[in-house]
HTML snippet that shows the backbone in 3Dmol.js (N, CA, C, O; Angstrom):
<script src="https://3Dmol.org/build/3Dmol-min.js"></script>
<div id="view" style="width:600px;height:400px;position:relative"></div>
<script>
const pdb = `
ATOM      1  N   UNK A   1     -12.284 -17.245  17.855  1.00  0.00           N
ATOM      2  CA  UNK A   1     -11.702 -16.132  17.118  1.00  0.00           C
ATOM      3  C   UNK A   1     -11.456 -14.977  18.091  1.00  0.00           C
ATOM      4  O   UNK A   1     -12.303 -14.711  18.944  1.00  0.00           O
ATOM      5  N   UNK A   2     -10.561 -14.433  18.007  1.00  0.00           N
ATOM      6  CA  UNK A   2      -9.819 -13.504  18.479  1.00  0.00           C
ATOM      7  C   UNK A   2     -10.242 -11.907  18.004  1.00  0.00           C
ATOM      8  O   UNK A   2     -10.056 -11.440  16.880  1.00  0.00           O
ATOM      9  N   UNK A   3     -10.825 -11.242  19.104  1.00  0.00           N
ATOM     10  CA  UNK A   3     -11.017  -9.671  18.845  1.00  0.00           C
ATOM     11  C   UNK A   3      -9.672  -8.888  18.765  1.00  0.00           C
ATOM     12  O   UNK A   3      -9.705  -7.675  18.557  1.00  0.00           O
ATOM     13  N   UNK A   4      -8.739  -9.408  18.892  1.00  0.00           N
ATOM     14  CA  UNK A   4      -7.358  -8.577  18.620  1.00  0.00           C
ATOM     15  C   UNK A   4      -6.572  -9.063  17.162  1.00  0.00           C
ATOM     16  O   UNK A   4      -5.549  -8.626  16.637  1.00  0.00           O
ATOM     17  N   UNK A   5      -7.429 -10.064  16.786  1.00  0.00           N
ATOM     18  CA  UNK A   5      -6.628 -10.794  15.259  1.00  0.00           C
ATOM     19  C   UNK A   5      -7.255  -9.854  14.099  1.00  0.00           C
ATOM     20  O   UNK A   5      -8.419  -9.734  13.715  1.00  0.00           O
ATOM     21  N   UNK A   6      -5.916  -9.160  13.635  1.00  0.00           N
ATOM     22  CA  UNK A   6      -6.734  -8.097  12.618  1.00  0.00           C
ATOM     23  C   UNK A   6      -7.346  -8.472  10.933  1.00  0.00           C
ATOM     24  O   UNK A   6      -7.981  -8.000   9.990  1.00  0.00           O
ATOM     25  N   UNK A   7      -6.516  -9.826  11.470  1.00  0.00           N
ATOM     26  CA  UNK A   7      -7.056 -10.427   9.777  1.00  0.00           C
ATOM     27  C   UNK A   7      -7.925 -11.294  10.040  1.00  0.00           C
ATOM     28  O   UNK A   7      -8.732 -11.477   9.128  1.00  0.00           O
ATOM     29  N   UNK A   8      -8.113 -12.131  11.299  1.00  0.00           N
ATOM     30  CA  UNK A   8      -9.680 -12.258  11.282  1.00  0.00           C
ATOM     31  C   UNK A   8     -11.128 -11.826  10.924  1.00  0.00           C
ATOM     32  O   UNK A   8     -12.083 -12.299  10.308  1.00  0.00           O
ATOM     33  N   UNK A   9     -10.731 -10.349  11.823  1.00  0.00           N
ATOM     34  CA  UNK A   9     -12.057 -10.047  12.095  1.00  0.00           C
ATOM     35  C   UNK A   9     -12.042  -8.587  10.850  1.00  0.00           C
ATOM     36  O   UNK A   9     -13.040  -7.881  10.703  1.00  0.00           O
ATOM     37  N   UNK A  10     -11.386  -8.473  10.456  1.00  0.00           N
ATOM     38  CA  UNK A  10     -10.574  -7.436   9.758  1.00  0.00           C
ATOM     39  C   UNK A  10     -11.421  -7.514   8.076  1.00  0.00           C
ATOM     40  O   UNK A  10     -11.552  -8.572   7.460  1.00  0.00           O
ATOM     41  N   UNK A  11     -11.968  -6.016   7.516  1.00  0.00           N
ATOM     42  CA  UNK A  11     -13.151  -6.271   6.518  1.00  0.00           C
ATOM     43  C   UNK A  11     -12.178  -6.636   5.358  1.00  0.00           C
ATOM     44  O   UNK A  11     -10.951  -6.660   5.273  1.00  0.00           O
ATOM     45  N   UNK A  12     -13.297  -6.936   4.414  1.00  0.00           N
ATOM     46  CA  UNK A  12     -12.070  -7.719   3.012  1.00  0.00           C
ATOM     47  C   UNK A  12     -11.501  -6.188   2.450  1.00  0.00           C
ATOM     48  O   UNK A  12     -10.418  -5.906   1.939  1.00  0.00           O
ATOM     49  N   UNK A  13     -12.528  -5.442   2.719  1.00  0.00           N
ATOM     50  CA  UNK A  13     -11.655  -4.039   2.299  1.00  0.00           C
ATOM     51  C   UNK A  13     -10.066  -4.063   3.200  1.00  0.00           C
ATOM     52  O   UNK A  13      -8.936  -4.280   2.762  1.00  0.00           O
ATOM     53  N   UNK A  14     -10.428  -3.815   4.298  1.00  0.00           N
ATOM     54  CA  UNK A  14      -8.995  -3.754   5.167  1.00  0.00           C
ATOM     55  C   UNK A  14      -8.089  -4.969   4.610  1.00  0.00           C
ATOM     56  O   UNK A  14      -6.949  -4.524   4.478  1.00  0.00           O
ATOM     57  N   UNK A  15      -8.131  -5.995   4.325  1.00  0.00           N
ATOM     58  CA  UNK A  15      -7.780  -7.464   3.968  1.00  0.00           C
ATOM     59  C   UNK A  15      -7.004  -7.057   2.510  1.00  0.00           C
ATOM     60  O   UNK A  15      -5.821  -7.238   2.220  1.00  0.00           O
ATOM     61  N   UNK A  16      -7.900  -6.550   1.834  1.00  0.00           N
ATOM     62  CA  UNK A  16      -7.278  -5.949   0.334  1.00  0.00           C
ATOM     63  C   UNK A  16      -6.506  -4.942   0.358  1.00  0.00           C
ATOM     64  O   UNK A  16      -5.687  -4.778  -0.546  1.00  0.00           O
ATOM     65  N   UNK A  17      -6.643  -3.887   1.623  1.00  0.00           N
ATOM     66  CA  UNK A  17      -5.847  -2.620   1.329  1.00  0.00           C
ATOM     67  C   UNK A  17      -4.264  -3.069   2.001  1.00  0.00           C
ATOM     68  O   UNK A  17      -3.323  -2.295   1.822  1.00  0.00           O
ATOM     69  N   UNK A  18      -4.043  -4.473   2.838  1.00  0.00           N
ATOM     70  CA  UNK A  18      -2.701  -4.847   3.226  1.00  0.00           C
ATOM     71  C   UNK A  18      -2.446  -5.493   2.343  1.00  0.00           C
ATOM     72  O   UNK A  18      -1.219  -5.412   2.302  1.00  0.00           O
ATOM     73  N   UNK A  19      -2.843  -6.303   1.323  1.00  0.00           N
ATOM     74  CA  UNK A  19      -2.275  -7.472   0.538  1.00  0.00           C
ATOM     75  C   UNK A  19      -2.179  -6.842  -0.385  1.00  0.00           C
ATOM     76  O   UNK A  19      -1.927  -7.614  -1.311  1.00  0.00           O
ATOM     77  N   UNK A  20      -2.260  -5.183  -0.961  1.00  0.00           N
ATOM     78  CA  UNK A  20      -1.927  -4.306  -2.041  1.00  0.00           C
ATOM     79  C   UNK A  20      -0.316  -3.601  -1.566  1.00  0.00           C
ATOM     80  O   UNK A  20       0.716  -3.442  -2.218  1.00  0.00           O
ATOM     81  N   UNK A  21      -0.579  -3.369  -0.515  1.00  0.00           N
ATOM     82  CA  UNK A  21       0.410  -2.734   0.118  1.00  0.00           C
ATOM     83  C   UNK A  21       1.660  -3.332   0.470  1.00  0.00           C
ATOM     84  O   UNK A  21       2.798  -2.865   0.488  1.00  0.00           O
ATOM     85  N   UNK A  22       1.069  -4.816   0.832  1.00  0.00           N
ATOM     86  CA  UNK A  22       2.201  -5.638   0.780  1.00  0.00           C
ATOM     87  C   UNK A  22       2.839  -6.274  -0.729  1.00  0.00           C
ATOM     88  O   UNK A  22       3.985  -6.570  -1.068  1.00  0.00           O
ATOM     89  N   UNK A  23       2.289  -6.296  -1.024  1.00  0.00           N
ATOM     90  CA  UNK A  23       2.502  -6.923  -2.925  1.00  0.00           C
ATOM     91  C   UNK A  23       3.298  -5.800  -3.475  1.00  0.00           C
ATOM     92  O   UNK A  23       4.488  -5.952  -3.754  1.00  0.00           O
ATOM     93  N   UNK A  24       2.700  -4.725  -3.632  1.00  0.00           N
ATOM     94  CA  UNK A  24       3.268  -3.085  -4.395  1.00  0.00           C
ATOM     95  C   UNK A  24       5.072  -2.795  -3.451  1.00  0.00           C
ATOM     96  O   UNK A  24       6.144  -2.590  -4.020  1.00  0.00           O
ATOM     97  N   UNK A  25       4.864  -2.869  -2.158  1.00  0.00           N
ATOM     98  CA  UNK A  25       6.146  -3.073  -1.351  1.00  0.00           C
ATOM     99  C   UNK A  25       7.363  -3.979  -1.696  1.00  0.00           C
ATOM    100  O   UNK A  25       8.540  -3.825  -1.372  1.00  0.00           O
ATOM    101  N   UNK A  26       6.844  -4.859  -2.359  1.00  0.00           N
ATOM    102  CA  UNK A  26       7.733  -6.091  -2.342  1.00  0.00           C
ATOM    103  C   UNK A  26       8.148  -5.991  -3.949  1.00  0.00           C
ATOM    104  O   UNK A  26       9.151  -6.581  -4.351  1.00  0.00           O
ATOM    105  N   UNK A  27       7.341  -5.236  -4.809  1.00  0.00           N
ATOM    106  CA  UNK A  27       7.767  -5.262  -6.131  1.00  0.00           C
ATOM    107  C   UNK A  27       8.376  -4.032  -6.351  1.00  0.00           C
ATOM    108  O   UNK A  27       9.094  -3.762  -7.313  1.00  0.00           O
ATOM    109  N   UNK A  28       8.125  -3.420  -5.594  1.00  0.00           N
ATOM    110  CA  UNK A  28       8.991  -1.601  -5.498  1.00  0.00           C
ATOM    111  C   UNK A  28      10.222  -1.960  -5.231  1.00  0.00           C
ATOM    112  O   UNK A  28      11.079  -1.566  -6.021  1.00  0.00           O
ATOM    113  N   UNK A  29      10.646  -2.786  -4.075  1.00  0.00           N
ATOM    114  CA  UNK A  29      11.780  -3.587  -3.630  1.00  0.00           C
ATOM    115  C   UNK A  29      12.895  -4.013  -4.755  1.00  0.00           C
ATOM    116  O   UNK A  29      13.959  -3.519  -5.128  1.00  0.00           O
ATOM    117  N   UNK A  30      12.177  -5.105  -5.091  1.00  0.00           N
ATOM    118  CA  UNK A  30      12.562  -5.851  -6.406  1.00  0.00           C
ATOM    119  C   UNK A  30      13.113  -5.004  -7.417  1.00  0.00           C
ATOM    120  O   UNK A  30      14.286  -5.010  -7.791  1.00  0.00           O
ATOM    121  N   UNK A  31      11.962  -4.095  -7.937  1.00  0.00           N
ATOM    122  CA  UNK A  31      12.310  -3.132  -9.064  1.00  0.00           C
ATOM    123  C   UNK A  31      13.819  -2.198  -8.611  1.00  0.00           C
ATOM    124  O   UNK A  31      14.854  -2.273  -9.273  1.00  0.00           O
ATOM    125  N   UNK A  32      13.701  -1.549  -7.667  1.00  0.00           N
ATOM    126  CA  UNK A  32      14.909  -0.700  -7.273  1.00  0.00           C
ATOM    127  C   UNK A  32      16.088  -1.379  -7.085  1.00  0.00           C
ATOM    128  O   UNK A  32      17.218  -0.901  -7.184  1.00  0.00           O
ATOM    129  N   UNK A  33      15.825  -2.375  -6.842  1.00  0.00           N
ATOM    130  CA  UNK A  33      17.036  -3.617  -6.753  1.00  0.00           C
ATOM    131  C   UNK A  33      17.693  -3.792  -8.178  1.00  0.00           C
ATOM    132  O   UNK A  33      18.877  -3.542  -8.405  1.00  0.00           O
ATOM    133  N   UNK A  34      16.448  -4.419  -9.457  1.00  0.00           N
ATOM    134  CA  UNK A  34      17.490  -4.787 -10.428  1.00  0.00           C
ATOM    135  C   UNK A  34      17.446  -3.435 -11.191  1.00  0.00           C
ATOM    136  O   UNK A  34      17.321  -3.423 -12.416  1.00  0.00           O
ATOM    137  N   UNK A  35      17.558  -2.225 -10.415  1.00  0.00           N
ATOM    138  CA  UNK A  35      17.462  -0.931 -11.203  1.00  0.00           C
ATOM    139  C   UNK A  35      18.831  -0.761 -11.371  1.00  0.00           C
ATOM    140  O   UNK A  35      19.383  -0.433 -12.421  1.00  0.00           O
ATOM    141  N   UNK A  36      19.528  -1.068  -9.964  1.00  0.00           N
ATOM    142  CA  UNK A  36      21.043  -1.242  -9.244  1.00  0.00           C
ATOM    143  C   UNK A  36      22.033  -2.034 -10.446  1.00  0.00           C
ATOM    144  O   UNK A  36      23.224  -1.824 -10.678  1.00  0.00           O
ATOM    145  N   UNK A  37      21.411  -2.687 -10.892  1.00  0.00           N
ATOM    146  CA  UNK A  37      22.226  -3.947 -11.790  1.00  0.00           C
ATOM    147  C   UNK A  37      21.512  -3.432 -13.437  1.00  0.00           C
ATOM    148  O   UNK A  37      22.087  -4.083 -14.310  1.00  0.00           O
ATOM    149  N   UNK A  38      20.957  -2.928 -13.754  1.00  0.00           N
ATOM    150  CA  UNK A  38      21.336  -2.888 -15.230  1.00  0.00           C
ATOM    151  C   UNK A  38      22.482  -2.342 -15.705  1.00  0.00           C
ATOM    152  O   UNK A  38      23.368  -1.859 -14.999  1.00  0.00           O
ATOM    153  N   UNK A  39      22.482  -2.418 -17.038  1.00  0.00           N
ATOM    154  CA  UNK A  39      23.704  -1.294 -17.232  1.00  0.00           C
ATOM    155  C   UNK A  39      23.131  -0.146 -17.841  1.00  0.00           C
ATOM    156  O   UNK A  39      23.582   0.954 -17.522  1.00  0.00           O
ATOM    157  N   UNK A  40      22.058  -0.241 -18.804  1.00  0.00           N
ATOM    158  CA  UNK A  40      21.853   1.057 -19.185  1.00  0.00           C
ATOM    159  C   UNK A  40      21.003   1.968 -18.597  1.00  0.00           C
ATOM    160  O   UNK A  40      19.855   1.678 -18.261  1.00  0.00           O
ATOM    161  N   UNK A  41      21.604   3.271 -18.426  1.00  0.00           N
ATOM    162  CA  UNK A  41      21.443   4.966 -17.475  1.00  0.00           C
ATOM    163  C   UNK A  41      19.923   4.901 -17.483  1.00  0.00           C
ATOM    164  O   UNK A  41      19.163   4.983 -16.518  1.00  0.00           O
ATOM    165  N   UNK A  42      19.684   4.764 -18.557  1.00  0.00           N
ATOM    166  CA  UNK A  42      18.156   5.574 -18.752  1.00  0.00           C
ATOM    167  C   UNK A  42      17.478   4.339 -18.351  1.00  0.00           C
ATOM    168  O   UNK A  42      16.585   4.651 -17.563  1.00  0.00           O
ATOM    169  N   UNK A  43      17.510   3.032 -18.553  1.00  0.00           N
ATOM    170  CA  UNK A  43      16.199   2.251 -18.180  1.00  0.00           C
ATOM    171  C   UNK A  43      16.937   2.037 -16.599  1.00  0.00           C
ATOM    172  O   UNK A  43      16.116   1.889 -15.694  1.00  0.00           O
ATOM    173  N   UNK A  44      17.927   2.017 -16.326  1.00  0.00           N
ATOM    174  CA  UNK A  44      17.785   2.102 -14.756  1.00  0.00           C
ATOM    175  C   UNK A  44      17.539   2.989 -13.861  1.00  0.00           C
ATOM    176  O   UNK A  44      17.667   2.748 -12.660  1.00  0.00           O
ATOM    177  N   UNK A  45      17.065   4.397 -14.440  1.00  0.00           N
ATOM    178  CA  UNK A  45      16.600   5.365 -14.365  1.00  0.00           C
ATOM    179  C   UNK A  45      14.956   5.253 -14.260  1.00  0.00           C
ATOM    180  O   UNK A  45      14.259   5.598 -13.305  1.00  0.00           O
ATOM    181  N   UNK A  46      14.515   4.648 -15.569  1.00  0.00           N
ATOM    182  CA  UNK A  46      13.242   4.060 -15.292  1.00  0.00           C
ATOM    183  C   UNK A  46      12.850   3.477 -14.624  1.00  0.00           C
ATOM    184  O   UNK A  46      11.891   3.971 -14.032  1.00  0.00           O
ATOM    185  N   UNK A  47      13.265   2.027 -14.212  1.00  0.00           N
ATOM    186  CA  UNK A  47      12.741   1.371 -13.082  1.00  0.00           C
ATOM    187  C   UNK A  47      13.219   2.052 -11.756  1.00  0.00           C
ATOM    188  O   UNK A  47      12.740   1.688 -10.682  1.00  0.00           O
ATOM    189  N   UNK A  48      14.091   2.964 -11.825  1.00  0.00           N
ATOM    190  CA  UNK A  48      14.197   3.437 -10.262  1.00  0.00           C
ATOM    191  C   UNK A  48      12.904   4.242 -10.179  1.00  0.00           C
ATOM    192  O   UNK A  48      12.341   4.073  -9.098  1.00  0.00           O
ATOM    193  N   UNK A  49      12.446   4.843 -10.783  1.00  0.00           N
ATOM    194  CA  UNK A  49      11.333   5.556 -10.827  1.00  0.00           C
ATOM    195  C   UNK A  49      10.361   4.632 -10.636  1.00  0.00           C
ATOM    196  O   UNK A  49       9.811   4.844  -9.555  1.00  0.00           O
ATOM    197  N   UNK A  50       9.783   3.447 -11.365  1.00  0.00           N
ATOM    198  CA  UNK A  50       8.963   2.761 -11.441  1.00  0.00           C
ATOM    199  C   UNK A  50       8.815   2.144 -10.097  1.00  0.00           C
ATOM    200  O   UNK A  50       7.659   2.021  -9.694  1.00  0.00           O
ATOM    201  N   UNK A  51      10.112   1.595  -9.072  1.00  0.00           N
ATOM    202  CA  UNK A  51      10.194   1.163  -8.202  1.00  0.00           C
ATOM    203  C   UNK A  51       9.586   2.123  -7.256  1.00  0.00           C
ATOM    204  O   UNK A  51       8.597   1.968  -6.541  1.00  0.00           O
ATOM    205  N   UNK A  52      10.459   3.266  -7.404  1.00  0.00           N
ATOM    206  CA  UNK A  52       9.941   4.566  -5.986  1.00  0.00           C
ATOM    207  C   UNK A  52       8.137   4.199  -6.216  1.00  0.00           C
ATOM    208  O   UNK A  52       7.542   3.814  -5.210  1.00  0.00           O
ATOM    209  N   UNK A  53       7.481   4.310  -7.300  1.00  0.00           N
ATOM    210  CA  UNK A  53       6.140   4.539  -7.512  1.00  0.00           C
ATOM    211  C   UNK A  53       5.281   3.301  -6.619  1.00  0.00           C
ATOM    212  O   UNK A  53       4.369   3.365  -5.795  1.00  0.00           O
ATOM    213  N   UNK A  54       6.023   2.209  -7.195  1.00  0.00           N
ATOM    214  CA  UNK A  54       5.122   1.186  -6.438  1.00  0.00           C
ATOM    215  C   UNK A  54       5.743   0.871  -4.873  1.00  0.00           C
ATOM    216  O   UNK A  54       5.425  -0.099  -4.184  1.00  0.00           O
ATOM    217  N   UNK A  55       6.548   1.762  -4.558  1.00  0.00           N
ATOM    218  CA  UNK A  55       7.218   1.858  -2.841  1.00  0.00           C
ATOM    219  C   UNK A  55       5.975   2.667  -2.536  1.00  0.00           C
ATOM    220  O   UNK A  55       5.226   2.247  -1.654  1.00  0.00           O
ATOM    221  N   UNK A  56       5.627   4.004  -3.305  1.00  0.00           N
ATOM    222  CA  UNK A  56       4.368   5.121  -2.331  1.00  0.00           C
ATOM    223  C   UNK A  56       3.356   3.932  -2.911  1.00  0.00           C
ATOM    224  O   UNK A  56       3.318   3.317  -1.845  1.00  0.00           O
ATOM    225  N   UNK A  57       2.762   3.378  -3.527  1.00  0.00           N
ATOM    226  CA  UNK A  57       1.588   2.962  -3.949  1.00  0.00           C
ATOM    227  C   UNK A  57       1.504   1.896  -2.451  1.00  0.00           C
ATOM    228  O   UNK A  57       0.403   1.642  -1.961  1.00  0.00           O
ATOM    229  N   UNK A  58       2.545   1.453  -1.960  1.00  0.00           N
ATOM    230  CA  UNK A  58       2.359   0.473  -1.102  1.00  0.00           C
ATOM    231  C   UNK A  58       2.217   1.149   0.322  1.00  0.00           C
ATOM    232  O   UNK A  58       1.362   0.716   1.095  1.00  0.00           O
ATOM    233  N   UNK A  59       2.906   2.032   0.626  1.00  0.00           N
ATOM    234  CA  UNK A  59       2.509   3.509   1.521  1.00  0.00           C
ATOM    235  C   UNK A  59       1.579   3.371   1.765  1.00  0.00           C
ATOM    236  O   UNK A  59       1.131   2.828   2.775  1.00  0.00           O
ATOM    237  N   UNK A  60       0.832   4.005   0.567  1.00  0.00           N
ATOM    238  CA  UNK A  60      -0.260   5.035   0.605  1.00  0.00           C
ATOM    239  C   UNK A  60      -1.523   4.104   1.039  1.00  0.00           C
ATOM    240  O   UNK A  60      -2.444   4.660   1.637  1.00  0.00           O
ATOM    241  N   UNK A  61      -1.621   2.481   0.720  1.00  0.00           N
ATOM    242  CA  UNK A  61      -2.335   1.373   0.650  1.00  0.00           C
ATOM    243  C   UNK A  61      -2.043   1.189   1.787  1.00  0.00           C
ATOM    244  O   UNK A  61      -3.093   1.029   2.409  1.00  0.00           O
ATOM    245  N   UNK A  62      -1.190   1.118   2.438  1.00  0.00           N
ATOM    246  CA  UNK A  62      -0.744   1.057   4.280  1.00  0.00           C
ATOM    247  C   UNK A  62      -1.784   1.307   5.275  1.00  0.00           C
ATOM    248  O   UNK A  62      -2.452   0.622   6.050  1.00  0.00           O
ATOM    249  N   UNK A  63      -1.651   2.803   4.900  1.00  0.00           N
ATOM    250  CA  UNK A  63      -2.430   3.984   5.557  1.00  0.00           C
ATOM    251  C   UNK A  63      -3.633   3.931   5.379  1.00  0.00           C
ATOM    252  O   UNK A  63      -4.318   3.964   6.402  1.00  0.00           O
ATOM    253  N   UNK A  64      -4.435   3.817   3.869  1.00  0.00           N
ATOM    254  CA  UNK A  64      -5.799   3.531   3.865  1.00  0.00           C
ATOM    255  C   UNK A  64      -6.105   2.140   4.770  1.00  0.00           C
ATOM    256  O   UNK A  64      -7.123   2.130   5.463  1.00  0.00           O
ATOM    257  N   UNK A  65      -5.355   1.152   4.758  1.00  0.00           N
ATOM    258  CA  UNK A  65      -5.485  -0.343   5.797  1.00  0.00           C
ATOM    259  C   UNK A  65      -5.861   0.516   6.977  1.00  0.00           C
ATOM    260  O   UNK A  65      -7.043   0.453   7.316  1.00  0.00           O
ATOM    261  N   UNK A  66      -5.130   1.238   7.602  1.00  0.00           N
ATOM    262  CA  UNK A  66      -5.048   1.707   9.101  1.00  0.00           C
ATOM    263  C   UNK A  66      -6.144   2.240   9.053  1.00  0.00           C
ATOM    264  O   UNK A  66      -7.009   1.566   9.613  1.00  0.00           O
ATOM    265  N   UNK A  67      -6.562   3.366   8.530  1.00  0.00           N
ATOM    266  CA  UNK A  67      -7.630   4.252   8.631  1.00  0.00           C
ATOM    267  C   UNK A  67      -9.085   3.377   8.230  1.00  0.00           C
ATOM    268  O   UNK A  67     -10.191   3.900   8.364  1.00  0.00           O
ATOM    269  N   UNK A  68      -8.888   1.903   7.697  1.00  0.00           N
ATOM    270  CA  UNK A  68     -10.476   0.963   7.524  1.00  0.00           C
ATOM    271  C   UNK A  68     -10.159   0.419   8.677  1.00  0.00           C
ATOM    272  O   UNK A  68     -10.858   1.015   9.497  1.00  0.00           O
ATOM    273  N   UNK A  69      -9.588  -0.274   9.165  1.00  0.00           N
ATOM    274  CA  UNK A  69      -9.273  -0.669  10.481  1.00  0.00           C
ATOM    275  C   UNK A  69      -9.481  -0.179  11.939  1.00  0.00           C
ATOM    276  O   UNK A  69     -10.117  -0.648  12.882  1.00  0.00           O
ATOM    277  N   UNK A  70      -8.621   1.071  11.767  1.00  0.00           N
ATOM    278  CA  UNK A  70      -9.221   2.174  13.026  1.00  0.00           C
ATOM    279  C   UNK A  70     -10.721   2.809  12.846  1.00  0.00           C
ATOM    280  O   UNK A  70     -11.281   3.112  13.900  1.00  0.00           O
ATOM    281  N   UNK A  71     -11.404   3.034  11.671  1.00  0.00           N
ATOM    282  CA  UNK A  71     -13.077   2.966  11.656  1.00  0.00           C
ATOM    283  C   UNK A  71     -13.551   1.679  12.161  1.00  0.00           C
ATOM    284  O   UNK A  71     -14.561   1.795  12.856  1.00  0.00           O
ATOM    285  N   UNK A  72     -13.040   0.277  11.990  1.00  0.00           N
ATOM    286  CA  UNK A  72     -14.089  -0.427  12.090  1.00  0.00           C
ATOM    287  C   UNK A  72     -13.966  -1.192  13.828  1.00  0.00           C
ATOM    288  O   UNK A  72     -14.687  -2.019  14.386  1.00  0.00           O
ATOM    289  N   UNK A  73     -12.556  -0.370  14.344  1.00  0.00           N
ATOM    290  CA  UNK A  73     -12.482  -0.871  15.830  1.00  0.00           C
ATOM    291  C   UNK A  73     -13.207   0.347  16.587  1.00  0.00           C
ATOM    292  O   UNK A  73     -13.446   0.144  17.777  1.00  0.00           O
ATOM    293  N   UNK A  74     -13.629   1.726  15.987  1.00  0.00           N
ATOM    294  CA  UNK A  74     -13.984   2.554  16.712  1.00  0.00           C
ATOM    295  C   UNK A  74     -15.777   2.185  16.446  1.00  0.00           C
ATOM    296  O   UNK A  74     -16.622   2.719  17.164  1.00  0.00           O
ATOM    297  N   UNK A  75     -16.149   1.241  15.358  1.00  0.00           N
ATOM    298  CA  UNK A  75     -17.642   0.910  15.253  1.00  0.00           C
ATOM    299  C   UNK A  75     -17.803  -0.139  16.735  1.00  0.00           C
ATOM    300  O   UNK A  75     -18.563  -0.105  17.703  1.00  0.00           O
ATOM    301  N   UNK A  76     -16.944  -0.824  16.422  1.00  0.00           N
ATOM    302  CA  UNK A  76     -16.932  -1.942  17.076  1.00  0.00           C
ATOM    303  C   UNK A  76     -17.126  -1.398  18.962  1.00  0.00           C
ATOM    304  O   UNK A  76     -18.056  -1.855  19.626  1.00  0.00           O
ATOM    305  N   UNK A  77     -16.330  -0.627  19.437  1.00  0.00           N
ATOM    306  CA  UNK A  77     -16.184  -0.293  20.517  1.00  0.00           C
ATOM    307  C   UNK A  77     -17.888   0.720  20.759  1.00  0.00           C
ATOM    308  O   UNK A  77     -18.474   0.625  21.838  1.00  0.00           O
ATOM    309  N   UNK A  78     -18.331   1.405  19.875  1.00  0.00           N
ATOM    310  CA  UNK A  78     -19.151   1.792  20.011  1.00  0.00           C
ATOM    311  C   UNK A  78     -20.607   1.039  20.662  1.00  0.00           C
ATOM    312  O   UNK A  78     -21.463   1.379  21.479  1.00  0.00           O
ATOM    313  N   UNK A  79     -20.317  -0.337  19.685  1.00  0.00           N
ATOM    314  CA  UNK A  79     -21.150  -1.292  19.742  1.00  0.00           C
ATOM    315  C   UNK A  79     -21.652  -2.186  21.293  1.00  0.00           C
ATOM    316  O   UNK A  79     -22.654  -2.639  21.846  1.00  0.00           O
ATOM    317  N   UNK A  80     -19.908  -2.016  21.509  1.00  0.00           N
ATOM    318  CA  UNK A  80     -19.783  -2.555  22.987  1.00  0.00           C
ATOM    319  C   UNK A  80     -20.715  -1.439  24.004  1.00  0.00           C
ATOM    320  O   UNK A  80     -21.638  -1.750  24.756  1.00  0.00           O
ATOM    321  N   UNK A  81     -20.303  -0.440  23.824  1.00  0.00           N
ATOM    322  CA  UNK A  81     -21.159   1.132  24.746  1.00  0.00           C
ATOM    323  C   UNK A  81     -22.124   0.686  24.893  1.00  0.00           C
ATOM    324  O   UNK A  81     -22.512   0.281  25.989  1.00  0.00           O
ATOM    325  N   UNK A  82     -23.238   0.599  23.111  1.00  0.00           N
ATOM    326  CA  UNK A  82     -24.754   0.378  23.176  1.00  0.00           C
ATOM    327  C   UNK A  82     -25.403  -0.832  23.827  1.00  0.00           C
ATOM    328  O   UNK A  82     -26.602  -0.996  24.052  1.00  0.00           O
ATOM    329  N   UNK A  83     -24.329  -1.694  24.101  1.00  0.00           N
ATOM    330  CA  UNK A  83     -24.900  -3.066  24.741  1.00  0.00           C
ATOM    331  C   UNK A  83     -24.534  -2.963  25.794  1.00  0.00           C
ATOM    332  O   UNK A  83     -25.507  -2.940  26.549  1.00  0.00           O
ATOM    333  N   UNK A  84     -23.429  -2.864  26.419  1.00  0.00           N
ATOM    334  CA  UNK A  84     -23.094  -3.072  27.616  1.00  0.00           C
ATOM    335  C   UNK A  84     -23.408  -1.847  28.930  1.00  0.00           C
ATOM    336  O   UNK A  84     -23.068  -2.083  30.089  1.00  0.00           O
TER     337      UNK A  84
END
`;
const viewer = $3Dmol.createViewer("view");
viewer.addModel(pdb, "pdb");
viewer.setStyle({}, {cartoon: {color: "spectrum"}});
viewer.zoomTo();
viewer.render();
</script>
């Protein structure tokens, strides 16, 4: 196993906060897409909204990934200090 493989070694928190981010991304996608193709104003109005929402929800789930990730490589490196 690989110390640079982030889904290896990578906590199920970090593991959950990309596979939210990626899921919410891909349905934000979707949604804004058949927002494009309805015909009526107001519910394609809605799902454009609904879409933008789960576009930041997948953002925002991004960023928390990075920030469990960059804690657990700055534990990790620490770890290396105390031993080595």
């Amino acid at each position: 196993m690989s110390q640079m493989d982030p889904w290896s070694t990578g906590t199920p928190g970090y593991r959950t906060a990309l596979l939210t981010g990626m899921g919410s991304t891909l349905l934000g996608i979707l949604v804004v897409i058949a927002a494009a193709f309805v015909g009526s104003a107001e519910t394609a109005s809605t799902l454009g909204t609904l879409g933008l929402v789960l576009l930041g929800i997948g953002a925002v789930s991004h960023v928390v990934g990075i920030g469990l990730r960059k804690r657990q490589a700055a534990q990790i490196i620490r770890e290396r200090k105390s031993t080595g």
